[in-house]
ZAMARGU-4260 file (C-alpha; in steps of 0.2 Angstrom, whole numbers, plus 5000, padded with zeros to 4 digits):
<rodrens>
0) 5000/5000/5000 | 5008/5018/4995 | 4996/5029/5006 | 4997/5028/5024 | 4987/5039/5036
5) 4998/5051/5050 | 4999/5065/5061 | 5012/5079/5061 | 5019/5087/5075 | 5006/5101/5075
10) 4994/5087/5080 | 4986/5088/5063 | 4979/5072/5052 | 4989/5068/5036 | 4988/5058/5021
15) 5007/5050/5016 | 5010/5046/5000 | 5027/5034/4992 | 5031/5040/4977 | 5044/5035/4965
20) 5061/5049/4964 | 5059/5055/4947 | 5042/5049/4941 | 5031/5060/4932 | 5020/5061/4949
25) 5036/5067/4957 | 5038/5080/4947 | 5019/5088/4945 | 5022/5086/4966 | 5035/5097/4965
30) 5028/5107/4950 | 5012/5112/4963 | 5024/5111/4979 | 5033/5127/4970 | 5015/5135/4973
35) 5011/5134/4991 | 5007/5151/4993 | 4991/5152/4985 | 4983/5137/4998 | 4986/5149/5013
40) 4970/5161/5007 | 4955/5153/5003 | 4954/5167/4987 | 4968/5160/4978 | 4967/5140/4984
45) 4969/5134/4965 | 4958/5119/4966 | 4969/5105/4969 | 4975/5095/4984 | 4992/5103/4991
50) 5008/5093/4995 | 5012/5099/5010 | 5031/5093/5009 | 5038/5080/4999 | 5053/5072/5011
55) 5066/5063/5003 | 5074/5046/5007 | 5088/5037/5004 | 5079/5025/4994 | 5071/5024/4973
60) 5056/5036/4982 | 5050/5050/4991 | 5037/5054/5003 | 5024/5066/4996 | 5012/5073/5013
65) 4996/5083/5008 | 4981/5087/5021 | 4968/5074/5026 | 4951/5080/5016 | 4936/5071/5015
70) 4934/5060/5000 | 4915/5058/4999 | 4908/5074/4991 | 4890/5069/4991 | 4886/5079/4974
75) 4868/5072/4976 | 4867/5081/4991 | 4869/5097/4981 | 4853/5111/4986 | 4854/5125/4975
80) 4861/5133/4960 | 4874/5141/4971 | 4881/5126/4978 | 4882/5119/4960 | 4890/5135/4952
85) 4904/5134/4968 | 4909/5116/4962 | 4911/5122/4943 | 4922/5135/4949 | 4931/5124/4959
90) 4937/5112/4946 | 4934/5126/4929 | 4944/5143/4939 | 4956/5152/4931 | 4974/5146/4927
95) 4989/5154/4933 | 5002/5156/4918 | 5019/5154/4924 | 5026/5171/4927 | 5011/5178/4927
100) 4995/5181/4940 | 4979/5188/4932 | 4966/5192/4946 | 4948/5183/4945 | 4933/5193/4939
105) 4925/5185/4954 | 4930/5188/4972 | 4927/5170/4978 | 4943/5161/4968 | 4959/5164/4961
110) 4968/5149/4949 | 4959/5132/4951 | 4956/5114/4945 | 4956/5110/4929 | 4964/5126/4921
115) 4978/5128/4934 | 4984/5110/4928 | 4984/5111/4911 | 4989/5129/4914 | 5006/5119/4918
120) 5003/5106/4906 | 4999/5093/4917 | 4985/5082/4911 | 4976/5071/4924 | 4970/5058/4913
125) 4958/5049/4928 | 4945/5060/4932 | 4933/5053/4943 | 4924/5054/4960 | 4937/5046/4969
130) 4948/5056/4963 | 4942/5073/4970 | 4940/5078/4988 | 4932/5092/4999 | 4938/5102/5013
135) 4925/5094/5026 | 4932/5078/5036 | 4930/5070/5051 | 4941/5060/5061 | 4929/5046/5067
140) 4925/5045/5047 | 4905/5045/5051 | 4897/5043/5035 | 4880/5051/5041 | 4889/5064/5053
145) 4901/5069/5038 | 4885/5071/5026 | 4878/5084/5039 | 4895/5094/5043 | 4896/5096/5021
150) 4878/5102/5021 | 4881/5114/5033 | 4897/5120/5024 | 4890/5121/5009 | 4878/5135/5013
155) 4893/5145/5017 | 4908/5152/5008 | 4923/5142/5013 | 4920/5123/5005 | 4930/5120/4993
160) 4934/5105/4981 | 4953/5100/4974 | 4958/5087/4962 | 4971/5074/4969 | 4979/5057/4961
165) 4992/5059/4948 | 4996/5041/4947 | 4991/5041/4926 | 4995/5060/4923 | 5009/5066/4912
170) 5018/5084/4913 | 5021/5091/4896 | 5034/5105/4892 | 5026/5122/4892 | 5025/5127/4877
175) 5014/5114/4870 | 4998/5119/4865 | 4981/5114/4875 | 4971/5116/4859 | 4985/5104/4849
180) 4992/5093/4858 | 4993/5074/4851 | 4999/5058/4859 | 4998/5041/4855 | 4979/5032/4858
185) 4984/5017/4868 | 4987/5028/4882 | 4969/5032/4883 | 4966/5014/4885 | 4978/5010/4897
190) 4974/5023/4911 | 4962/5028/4923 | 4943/5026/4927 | 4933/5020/4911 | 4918/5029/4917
195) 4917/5046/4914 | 4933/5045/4896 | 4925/5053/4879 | 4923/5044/4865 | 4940/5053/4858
200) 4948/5035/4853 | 4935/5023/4852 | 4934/5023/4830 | 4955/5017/4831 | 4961/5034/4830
205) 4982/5033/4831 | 4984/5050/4843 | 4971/5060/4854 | 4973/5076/4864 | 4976/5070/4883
210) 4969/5089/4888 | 4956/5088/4878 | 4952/5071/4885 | 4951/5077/4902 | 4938/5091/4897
215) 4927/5077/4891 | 4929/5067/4907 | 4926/5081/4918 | 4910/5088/4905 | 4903/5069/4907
220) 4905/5070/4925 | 4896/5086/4925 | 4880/5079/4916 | 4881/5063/4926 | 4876/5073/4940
225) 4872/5088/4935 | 4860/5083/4918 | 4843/5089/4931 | 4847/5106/4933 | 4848/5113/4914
230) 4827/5116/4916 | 4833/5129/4931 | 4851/5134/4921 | 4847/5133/4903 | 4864/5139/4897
235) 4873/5123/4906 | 4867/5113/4892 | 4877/5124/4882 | 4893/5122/4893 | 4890/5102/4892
240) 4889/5101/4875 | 4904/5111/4872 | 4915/5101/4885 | 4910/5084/4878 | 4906/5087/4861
245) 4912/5071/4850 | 4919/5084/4838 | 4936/5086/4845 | 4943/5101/4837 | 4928/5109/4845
250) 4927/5105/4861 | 4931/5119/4876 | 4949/5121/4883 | 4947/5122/4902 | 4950/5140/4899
255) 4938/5141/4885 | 4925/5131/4898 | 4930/5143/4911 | 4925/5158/4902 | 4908/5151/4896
260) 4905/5149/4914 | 4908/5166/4919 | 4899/5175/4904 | 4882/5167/4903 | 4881/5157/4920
265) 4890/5167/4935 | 4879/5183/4932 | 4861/5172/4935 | 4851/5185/4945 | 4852/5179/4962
270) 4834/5172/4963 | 4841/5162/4951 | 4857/5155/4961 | 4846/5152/4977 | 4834/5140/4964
275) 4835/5122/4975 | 4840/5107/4961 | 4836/5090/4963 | 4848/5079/4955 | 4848/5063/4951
280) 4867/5056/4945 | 4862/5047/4927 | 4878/5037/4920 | 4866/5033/4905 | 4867/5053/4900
285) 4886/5052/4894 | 4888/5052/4875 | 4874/5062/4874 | 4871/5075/4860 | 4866/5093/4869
290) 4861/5102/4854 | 4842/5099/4853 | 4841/5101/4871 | 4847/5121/4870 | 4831/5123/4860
295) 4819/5114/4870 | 4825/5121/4888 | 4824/5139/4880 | 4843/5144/4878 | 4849/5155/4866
300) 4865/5144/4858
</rodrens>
């Protein structure tokens, strides 16, 4: 087993992790590591589970630490638009570019999720439940008291979500492109979850695009659980299409997804935001085409 649970000596629960000197999770741990700054305020936390240290050995690894997080986030238990709109942001926020640090045009969040990876070129590549987090745990790991802690926390500003795992991601050099990327297909085969993967190499295609790939895991996961709430939010069927489109050279860059979000989603009048959702996570919805649906629900794209 390469994860052990711990305490340091502040008295605080851990998660430890072996990781192998030199692998390419070594070096997105260092890559992230080099950003600790931004996890200390809750504004610029950039949506993905921070090593706290990573401690050398005089062995083939290293031992990455990172803070204990609960790994349940209940996305059923989701109320209203708000709470949805918050978990968006979480994994959709706006990248940092090295040498560079744009503010949000929200005062909630600064760099996060999905844009601040492939802001650094690292492409996850296993996208799935277990593989996110939220910032609500409990020690005595009660599944019903956890659910009511998130609840709580949900209807107020400080939950956050992260990403976390990058036992299948790869970290290209920074000046290949997002929109242009190609590497060989088998490695979409080989890797991850099966669940939420796009149809990007099912028809024997030779290369894909590994970021693209994750915009369609994460667009799938979003209509899994979020397919009910397109009546209240006409404009997500919009977003879902344009993350999971089968037309690759068209889907949304997390940046491109990003954007979408904050022009015709994040300015819903708030009576709008407070709306309760009911969702019900539908695997069956993945693969789906959205374009007829941003008639029928009356969207405008």
């Amino acid at each position: 087993n390469r994860i052990a649970c711990a305490q340091d000596t502040a008295g605080r629960d851990i998660i430890l992790k072996v990781v192998e000197n030199d692998s390419p999770q070594h070096h997105i741990f260092q890559t992230i590591l080099q950003y600790r700054s931004l996890f200390i305020d809750p504004r610029t936390f950039p949506g993905v589970l921070p090593p706290i240290a990573i401690i050398d050995t005089p062995h083939k690894y290293c031992i990455v630490t990172m803070p204990m997080w609960g790994t349940y986030p209940d996305l059923p238990a989701i109320e209203n638009v708000h709470q949805m709109l918050t978990f968006f942001r979480c994994l959709l926020e706006v990248s940092i570019v090295p040498g560079h640090f744009a503010l949000a045009t929200t005062p909630t969040f600064l760099s996060q999720g999905l844009s601040f990876l492939h802001a650094h070129r690292i492409a996850h590549r296993d996208i799935c439940d277990s593989n996110m987090v939220v910032s609500c745990y409990r020690p005595d790991r009660d599944r019903g008291l956890f659910c009511d802690d998130l609840r709580e926390l949900r209807r107020g500003p400080d939950l956050r979500y992260a990403f976390m795992d990058y036992d299948q991601s790869i970290q290209l050099p920074l000046d290949v492109s997002v929109k242009d990327c190609r590497r060989p297909s088998d490695e979409a085969w080989q890797m991850g979850c099966d669940l939420y993967k796009p149809l990007d190499v099912s028809l024997g295609e030779s290369q894909y695009n590994p970021f693209a790939f994750d915009v369609g895991m994460l667009g799938n996961m979003f209509i899994t659980y979020f397919l009910e709430a397109v009546p209240t939010v006409p404009a997500l069927a919009a977003l879902f299409d344009g993350m999971t489109t089968h037309v690759v050279s068209r889907r949304f860059s997390a940046d491109e997804a990003l954007e979408f979000l904050k022009t015709h989603i994040e300015s819903l009048p708030q009576e709008v935001q407070d709306a309760p959702v009911t969702l019900k996570p539908d695997c069956d919805t993945i693969g789906a085409d959205f374009g007829h649906l941003h008639c029928r629900v009356g969207g405008i794209f």
